[in-house]
BAGUTOR-56805 format. One record per residue (C-alpha): residue in three letters; chain; x, z, y. Coordinates in pm, 1 decimal, padded with zeros to 6 digits. Each point is the difference from the previous one (the first is absolute). Layout:
BEGIN
 code unit       c1       c3       c2
  ALA    A        X        Z        Y
...
//
This chain:
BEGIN
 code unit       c1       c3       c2
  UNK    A  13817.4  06256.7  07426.1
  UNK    A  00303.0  00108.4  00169.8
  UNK    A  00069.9  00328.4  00212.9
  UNK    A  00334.3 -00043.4  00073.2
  UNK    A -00079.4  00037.4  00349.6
  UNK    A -00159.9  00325.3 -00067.9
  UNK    A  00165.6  00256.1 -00203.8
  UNK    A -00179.9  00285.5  00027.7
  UNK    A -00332.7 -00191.9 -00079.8
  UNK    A  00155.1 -00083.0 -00320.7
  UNK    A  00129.9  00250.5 -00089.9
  UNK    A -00311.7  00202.4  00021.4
  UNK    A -00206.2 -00280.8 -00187.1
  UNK    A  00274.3  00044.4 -00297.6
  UNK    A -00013.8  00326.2  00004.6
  UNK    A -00377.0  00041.9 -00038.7
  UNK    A -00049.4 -00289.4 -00267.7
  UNK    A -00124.7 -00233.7  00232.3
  UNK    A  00308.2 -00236.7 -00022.5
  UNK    A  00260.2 -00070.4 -00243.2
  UNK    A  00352.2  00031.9  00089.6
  UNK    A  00236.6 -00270.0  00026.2
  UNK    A  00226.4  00190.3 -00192.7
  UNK    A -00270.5 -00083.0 -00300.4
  UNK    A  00054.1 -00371.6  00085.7
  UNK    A -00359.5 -00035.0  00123.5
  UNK    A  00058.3 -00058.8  00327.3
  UNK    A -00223.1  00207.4  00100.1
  UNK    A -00270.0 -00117.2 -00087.3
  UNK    A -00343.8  00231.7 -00075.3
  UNK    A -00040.8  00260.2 -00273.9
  UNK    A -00221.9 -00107.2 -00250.1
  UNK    A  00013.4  00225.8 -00268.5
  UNK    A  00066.8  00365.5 -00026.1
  UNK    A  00169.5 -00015.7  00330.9
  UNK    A -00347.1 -00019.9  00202.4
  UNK    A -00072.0  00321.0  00123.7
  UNK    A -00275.0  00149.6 -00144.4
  UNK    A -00328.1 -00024.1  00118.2
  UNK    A  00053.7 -00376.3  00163.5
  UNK    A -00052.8 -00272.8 -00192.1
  UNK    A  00201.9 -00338.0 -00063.6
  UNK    A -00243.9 -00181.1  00231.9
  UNK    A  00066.6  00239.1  00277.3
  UNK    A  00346.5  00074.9 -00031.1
  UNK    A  00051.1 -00419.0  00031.6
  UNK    A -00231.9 -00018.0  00309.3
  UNK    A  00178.9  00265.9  00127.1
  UNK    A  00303.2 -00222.3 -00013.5
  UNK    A -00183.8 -00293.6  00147.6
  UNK    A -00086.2  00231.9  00293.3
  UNK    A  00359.8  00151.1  00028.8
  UNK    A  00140.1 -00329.8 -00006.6
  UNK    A -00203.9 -00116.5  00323.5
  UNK    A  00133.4  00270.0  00153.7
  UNK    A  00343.9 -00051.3 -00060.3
  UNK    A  00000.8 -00350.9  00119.4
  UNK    A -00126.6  00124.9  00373.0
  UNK    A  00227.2  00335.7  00003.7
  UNK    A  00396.4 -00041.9 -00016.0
  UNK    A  00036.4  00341.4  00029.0
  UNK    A -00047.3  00259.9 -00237.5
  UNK    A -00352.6  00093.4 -00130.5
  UNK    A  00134.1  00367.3 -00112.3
  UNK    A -00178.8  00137.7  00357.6
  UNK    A -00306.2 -00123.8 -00118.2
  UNK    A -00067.5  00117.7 -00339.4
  UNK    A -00113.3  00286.7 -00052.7
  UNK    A -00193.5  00212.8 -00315.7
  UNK    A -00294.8  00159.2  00072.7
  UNK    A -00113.4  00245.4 -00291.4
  UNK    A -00258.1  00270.8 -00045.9
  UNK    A  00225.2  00223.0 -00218.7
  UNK    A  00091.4  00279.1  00285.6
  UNK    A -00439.7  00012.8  00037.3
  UNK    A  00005.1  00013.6 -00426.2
  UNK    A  00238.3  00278.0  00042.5
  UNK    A -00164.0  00206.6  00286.3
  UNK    A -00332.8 -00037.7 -00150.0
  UNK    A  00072.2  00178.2 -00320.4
  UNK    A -00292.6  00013.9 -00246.5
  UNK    A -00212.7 -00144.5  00246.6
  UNK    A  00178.6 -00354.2 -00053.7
  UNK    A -00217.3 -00034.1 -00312.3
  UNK    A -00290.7 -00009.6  00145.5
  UNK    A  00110.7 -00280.1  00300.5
  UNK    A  00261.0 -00187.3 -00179.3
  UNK    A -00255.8 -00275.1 -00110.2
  UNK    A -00137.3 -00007.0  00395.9
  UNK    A  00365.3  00021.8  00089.9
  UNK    A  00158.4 -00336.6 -00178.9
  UNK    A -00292.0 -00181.5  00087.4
  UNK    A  00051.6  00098.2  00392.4
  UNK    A  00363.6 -00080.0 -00030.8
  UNK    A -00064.9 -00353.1 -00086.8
  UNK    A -00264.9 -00051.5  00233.8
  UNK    A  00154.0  00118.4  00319.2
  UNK    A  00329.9 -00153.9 -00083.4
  UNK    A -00187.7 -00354.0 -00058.3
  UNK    A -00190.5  00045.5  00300.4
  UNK    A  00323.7  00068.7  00250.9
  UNK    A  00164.3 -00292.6 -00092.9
  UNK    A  00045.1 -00273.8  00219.4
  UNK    A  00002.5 -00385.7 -00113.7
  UNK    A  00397.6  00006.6 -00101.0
  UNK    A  00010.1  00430.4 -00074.5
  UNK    A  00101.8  00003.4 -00351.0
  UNK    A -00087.9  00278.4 -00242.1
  UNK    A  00075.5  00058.4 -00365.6
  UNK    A -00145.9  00299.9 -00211.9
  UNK    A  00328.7  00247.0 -00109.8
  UNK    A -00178.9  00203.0 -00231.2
  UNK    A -00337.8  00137.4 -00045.7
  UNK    A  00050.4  00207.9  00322.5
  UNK    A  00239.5 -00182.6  00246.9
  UNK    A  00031.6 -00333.6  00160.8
  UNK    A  00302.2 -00198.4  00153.2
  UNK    A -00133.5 -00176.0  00328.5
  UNK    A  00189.9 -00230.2  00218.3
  UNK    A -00056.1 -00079.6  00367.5
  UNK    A  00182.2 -00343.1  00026.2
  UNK    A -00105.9 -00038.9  00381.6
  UNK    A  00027.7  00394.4  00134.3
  UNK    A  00280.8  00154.1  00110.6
  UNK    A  00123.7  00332.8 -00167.5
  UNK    A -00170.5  00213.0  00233.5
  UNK    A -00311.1 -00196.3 -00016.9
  UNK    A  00007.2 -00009.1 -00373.3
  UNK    A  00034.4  00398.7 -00014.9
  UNK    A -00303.1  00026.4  00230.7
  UNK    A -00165.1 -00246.6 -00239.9
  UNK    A  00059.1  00198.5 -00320.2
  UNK    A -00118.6  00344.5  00215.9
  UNK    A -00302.8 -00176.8  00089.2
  UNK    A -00103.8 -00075.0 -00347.5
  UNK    A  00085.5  00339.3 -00142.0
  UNK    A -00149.5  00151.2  00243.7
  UNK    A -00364.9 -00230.3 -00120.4
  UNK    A  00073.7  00075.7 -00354.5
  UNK    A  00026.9  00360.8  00039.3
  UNK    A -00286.9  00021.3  00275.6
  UNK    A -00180.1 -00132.7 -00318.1
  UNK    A  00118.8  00211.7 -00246.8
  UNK    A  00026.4  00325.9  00139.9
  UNK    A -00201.4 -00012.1  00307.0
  UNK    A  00307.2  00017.0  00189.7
  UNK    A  00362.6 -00149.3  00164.5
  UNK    A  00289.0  00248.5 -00141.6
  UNK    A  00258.5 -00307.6 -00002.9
  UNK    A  00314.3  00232.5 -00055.1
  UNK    A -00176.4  00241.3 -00216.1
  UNK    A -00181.6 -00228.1 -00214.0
  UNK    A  00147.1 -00368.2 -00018.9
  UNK    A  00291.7 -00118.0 -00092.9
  UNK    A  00151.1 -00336.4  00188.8
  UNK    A  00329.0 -00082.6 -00069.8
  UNK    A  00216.8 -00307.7  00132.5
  UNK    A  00234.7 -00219.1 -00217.8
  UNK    A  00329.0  00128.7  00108.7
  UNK    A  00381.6 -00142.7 -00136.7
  UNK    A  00271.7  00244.6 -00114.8
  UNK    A  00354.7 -00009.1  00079.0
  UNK    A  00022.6 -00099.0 -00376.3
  UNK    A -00201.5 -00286.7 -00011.2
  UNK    A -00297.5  00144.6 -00165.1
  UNK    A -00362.9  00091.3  00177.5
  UNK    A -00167.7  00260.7  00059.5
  UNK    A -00306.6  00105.3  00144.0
  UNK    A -00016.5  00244.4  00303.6
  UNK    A -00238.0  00199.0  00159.2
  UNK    A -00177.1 -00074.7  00346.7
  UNK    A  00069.6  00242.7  00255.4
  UNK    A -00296.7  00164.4  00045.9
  UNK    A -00281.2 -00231.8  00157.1
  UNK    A -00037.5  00235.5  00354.5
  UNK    A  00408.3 -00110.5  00070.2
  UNK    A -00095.3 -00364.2 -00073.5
  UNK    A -00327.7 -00018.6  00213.0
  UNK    A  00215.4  00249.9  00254.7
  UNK    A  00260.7 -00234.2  00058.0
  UNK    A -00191.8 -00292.8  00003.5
  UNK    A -00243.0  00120.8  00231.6
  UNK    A  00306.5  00077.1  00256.4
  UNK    A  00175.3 -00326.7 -00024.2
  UNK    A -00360.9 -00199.0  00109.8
  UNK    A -00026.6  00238.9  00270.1
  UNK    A  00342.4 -00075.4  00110.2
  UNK    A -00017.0 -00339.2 -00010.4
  UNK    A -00305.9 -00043.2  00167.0
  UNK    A  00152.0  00224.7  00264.1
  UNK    A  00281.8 -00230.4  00039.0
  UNK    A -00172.7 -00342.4 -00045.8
  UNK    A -00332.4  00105.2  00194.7
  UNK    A -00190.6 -00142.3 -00315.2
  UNK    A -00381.7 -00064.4  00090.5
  UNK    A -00099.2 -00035.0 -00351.9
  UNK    A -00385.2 -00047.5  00138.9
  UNK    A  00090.6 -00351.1  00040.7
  UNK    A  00132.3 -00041.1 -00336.4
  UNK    A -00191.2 -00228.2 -00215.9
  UNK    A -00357.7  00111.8 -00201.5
  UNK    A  00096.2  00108.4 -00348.1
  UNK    A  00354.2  00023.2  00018.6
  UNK    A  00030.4  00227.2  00324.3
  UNK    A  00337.8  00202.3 -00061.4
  UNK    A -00257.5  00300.3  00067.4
  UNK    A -00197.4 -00091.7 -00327.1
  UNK    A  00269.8 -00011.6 -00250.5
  UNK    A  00002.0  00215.0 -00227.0
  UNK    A -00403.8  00086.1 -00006.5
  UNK    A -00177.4  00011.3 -00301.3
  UNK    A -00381.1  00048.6 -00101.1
  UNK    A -00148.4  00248.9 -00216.5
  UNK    A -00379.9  00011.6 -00079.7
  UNK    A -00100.0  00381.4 -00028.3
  UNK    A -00351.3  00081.4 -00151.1
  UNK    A -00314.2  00160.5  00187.9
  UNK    A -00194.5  00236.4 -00215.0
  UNK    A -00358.7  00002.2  00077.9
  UNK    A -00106.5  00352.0 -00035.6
  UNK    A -00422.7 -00043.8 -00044.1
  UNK    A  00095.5 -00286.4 -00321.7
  UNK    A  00325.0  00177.5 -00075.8
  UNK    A  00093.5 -00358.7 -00030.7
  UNK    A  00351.5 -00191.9  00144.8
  UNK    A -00098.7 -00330.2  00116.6
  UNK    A  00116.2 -00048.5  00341.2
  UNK    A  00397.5 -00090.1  00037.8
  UNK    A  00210.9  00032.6  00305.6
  UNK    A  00273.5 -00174.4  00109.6
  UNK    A  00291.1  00179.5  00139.5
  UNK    A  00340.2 -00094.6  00130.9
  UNK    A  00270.6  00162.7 -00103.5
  UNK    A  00385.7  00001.7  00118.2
  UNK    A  00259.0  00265.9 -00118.2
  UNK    A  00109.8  00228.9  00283.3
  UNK    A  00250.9  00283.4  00072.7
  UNK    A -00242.9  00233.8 -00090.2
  UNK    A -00173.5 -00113.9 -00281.5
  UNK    A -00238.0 -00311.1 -00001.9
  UNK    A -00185.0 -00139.7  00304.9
  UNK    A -00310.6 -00133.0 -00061.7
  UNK    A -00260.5 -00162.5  00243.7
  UNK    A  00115.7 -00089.8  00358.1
  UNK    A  00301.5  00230.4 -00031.4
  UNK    A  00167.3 -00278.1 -00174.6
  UNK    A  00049.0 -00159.4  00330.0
  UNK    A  00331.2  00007.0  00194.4
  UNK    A -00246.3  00093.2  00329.8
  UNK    A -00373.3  00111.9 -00145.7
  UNK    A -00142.1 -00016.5  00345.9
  UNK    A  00171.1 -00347.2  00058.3
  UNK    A -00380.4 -00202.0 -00026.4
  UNK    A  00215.4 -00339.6 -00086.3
  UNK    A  00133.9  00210.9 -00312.5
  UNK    A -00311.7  00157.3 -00064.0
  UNK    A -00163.5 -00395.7  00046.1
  UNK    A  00210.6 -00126.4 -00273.2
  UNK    A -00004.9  00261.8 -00221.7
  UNK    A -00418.7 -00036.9 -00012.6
  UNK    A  00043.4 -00385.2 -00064.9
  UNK    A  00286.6  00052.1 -00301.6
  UNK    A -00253.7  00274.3 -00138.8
  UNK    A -00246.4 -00284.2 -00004.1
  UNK    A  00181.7 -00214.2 -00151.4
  UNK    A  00073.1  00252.2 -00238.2
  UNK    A -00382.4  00062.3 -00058.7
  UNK    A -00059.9 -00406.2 -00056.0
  UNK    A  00263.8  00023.2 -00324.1
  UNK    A -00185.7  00338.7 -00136.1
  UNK    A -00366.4 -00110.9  00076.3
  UNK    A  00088.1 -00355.0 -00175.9
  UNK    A  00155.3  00298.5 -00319.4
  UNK    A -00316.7  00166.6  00024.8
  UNK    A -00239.0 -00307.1 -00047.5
  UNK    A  00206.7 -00141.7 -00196.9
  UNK    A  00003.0  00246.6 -00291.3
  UNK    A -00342.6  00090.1  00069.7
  UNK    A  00075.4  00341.1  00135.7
  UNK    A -00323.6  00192.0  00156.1
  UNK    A  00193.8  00159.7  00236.0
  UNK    A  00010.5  00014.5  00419.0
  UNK    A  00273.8 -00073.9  00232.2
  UNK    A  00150.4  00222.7  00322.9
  UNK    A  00180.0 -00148.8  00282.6
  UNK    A  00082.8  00205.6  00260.1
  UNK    A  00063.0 -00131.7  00400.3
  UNK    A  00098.6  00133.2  00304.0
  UNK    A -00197.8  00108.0  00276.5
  UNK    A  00287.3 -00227.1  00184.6
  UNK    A -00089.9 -00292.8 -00150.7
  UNK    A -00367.7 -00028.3  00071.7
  UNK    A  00011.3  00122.6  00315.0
  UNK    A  00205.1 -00322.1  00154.5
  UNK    A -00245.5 -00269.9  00007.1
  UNK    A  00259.1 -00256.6 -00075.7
  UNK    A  00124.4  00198.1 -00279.6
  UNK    A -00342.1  00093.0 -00154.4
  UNK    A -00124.7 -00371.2  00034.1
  UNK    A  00357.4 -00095.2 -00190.6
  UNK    A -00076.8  00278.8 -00250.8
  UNK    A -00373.3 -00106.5 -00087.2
  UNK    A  00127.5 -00337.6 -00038.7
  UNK    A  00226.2  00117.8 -00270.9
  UNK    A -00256.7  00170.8 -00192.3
  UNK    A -00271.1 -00297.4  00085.3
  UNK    A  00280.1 -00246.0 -00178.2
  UNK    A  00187.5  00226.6 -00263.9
  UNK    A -00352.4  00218.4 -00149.6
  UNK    A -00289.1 -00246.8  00087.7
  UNK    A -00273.7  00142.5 -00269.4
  UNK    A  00178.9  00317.6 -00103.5
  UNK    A -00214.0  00204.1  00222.7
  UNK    A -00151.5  00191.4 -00250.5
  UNK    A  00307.2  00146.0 -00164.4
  UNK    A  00190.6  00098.4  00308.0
  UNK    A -00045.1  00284.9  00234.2
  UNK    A  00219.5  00071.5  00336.1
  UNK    A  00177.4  00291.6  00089.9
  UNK    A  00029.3 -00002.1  00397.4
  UNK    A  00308.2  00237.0  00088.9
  UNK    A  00124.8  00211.6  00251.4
  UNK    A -00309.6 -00044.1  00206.8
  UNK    A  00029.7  00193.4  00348.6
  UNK    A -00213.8  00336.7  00060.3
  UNK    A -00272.2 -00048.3  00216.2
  UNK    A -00027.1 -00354.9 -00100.8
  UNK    A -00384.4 -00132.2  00201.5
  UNK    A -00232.1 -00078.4 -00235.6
  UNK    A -00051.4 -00333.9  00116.2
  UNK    A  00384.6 -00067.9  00000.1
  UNK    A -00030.6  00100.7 -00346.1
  UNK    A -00267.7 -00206.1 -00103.4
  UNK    A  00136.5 -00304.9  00096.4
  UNK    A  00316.2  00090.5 -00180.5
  UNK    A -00171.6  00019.8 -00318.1
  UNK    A -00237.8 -00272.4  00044.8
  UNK    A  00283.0 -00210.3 -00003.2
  UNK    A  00067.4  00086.5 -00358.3
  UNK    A -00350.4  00017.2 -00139.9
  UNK    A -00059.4 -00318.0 -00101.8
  UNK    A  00313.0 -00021.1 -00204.4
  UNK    A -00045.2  00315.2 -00169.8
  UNK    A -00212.1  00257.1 -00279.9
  UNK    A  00084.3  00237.7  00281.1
  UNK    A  00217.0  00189.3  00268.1
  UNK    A  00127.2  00305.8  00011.4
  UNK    A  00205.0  00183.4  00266.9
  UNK    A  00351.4  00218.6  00035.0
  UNK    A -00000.4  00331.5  00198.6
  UNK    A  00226.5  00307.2  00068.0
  UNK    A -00171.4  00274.0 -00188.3
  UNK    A -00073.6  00189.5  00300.1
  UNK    A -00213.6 -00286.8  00128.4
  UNK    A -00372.0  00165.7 -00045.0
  UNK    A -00223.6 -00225.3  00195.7
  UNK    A -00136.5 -00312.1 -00170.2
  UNK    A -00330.2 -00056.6  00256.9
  UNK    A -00130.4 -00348.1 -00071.8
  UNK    A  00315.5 -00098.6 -00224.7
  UNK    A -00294.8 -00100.1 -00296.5
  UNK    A -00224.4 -00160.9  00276.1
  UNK    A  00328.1 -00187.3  00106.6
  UNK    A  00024.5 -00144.5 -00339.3
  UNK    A  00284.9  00255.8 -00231.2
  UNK    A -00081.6  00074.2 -00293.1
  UNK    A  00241.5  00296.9 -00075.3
  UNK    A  00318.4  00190.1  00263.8
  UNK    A  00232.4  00133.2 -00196.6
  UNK    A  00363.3  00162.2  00029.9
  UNK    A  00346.1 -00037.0 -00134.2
  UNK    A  00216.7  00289.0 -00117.5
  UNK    A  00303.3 -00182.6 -00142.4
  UNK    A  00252.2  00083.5  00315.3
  UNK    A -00218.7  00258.4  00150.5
  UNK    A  00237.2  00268.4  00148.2
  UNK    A -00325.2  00247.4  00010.7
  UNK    A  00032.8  00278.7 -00253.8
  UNK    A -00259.0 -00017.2 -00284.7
  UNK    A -00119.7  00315.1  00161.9
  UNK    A -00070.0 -00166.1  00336.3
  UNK    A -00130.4 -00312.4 -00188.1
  UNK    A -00269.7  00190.1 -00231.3
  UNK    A -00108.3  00233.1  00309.9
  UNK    A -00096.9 -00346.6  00168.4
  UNK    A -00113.2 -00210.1 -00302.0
  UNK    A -00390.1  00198.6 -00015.4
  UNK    A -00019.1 -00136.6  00418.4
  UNK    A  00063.2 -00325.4 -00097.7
  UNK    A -00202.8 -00058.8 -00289.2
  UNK    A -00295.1  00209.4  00154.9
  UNK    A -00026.7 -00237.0  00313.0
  UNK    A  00059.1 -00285.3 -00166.3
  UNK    A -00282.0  00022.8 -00243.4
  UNK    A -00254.9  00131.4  00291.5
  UNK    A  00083.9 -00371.1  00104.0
  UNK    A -00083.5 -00160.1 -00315.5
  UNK    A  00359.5 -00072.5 -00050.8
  UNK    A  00185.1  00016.5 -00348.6
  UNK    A  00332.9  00142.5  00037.7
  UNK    A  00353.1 -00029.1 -00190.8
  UNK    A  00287.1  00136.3 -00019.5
  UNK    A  00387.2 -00205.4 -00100.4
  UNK    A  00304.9  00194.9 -00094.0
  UNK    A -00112.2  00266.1 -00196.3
  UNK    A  00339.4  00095.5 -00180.4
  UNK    A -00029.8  00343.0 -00101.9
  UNK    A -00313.0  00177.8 -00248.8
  UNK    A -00056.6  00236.9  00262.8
  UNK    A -00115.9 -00261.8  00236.3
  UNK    A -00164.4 -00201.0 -00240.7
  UNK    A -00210.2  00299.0 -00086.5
  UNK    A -00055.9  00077.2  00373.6
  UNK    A -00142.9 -00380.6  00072.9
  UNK    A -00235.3  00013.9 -00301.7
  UNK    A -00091.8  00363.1  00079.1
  UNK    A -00052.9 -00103.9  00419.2
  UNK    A -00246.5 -00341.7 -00177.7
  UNK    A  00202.0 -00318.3  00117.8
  UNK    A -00125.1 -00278.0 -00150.1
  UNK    A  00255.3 -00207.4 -00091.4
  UNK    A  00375.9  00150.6 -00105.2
  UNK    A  00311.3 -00149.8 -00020.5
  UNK    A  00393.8  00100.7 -00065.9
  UNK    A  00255.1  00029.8 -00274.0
  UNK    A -00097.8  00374.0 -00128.2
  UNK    A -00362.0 -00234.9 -00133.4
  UNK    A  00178.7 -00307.8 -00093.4
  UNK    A  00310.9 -00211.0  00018.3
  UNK    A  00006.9 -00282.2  00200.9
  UNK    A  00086.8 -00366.2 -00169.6
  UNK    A  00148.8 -00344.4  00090.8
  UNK    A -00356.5 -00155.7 -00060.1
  UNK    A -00332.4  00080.6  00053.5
  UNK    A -00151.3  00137.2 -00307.4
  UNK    A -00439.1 -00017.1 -00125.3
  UNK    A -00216.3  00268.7  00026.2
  UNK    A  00034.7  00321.7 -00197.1
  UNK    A -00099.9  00329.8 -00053.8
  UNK    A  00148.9  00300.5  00127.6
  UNK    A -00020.3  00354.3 -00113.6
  UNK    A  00003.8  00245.8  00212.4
  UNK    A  00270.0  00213.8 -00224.5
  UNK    A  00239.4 -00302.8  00011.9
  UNK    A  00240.0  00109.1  00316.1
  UNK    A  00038.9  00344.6 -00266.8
  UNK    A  00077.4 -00170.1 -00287.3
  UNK    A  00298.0 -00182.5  00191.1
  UNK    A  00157.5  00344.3  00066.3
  UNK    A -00079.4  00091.5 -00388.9
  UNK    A -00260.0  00273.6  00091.2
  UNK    A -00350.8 -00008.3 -00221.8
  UNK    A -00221.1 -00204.7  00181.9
  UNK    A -00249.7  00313.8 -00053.9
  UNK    A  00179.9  00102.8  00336.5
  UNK    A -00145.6 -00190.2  00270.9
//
């Protein structure tokens, strides 16, 4: 294979022992022998070939803008002593997320037991930085519980040297990237008067970029997890986005409309996972209050789930969100009678200061819960209101739960206040898949900080 055409490329294969230079007479062809890097095998370092040479033959430009190495040892570093104990978790996550966020012609190659080179044949730089902050951000999330990019991943991008050689050099950090590319959109929609409603389903320019991540629900009576949501994710200025927030416009209900049927589609793929391998465990799907309350868009909805999860009723359960205060009872029944009959169940969203559930069981929900991820509410202001909540809701039969608990403090606050179900990265880290039913002890979110589980 020739890269003539693309310097840089080569010179970075040659460099890491994935190619042979022509200096050797081998025109370039791939390692085979101790040149492989270690960790990949002959078999993959040859299909990565195969791969890279697909791309070459659609790109005349360079490919040095998009490859990059993605490698876990800045978290190794940071973690100290406490890398022991996750490094098995750790590899195995690496892998996983990095073969789950590629594309049909993404390329990856395994560098060494803690790095991988990735290319993005079809993104453009920008898009390809995004990519590889999206993906560390999911690897750490399941690591570590959280999305310290800058602190605790290191992404580097195949960069040429005034002397011909190749280095590798640092991202900026991820906030500048998501920064900048946040303000060019905004000015070009400015200037182009973009109505990216009208864009087409699945590919809407206000999609790109979302991923899903299925986060566990503890059941506090069983102590059992067997109940996985799915939640959208998107890398903001700030830190991640997750839920509606990934939207350009949250309150735009064409946005909102698309995102519920690509979270469906979503659910089809991990449903088909979970019967597949014979998992036990139940499936979330959250939708908008926006969505069901348009007839045309709830009939278009049902018909979704009526042709994509015929006879998976029994393993999924709805999540109706942002559901209006002072919502009629009968306006609320007919809402979620439109999702019984596909469903185990259906539960319902609220603002934590919402304290009146009257007839929300009759009506058909089976639990209201809340979600603290992007609360702006102290956790002083949200434990003074969670014993209102969860007092009102079970004087109407109503289970209650509780998403986004990131900190111990308010994980011991919800189990101390008796929601039902609990959910958030201080109990568990969230995965690419939906996993089977397990135990959970209740000492677990104090072992992850390396306290005695005696503690809790």
């Amino acid at each position: 294979m020739s890269l003539e055409n693309h310097p840089v490329l080569a010179n970075a294969l040659v460099k890491l022992g994935l190619m042979k230079d022509k200096e050797d007479g081998a025109d370039n062809r791939p390692a085979t022998g101790p040149e492989v890097l270690e960790g990949s095998s002959t078999t993959e370092v040859v299909k990565f070939h195969l791969q890279l040479d697909k791309a070459l033959a659609r790109h005349r430009q360079d490919l040095g803008d998009r490859t990059y190495l993605i490698s876990l040892s800045k978290l190794k570093e940071n973690l100290g002593e406490r890398w022991n104990e996750l490094e098995k978790n750790a590899r195995l996550v690496l892998k996983a997320e990095i073969n789950n966020a590629m594309a049909h012609d993404d390329i990856s190659v395994e560098f060494d037991d803690l790095s991988y080179l990735v290319v993005f044949p079809d993104l453009g730089p920008r898009e390809a930085q995004l990519k590889c902050t999206a993906i560390s951000e999911a690897i750490l999330e399941r690591i570590i519980g959280r999305e310290q990019i800058s602190e605790m991943m290191d992404i580097r991008k195949v960069t040429p040297l005034e002397d011909g050689s190749t280095e590798f050099e640092s991202l900026p950090d991820f906030r500048e990237i998501v920064e900048s590319t946040v303000n060019e959109i905004g000015q070009m929609r400015k200037n182009q008067d973009v109505d990216v409603s009208h864009q087409a389903n699945g590919s809407s320019g206000y999609l790109h970029g979302v991923q899903f991540i299925f986060r566990p629900l503890l059941t506090m009576k069983s102590k059992i997890v067997s109940t996985f949501l799915c939640v959208p994710i998107r890398p903001g200025a700030r830190g991640t986005l997750s839920g509606y927030d990934v939207l350009q416009d949250p309150q735009s209900p064409a946005q909102i409309f698309d995102l519920d049927r690509e979270t469906v589609k979503l659910g089809v793929r991990a449903i088909n996972d979970i019967t597949r391998t014979k998992k036990r465990s139940l499936l979330a799907l959250p939708v908008h209050f926006e969505t069901l309350a348009n007839h045309q868009r709830q009939i278009e909805y049902i018909s979704l789930i009526e042709d994509q999860l015929s006879g998976f009723q029994k393993r999924l359960v709805f999540e109706i969100v942002a559901l209006p205060d002072g919502i009629p009872q009968a306006r609320l029944t007919e809402l979620v009678t439109a999702l019984h009959p596909h469903s185990r169940a259906v539960m319902a969203r609220f603002s934590l200061d919402h304290s009146s559930f009257p007839g929300f069981r009759t009506g058909g929900l089976h639990a209201v819960g809340v979600d603290l991820y992007n609360s702006s509410v102290t956790e002083a202001s949200v434990m003074t209101q969670m014993e209102a909540f969860v007092s009102n809701a079970h004087k109407n039969n109503l289970k209650t739960y509780v998403l986004g608990i990131h900190s111990i403090s308010l994980y011991t606050a919800t189990v101390t206040e008796g929601f039902d179900y609990l959910a958030g990265h201080a109990l568990t880290a969230a995965s690419s898949e939906a996993g089977d039913i397990s135990a959970f002890s209740m000492g677990m979110p104090f072992k992850k900080l390396g306290e005695p589980a005696d503690q809790q």
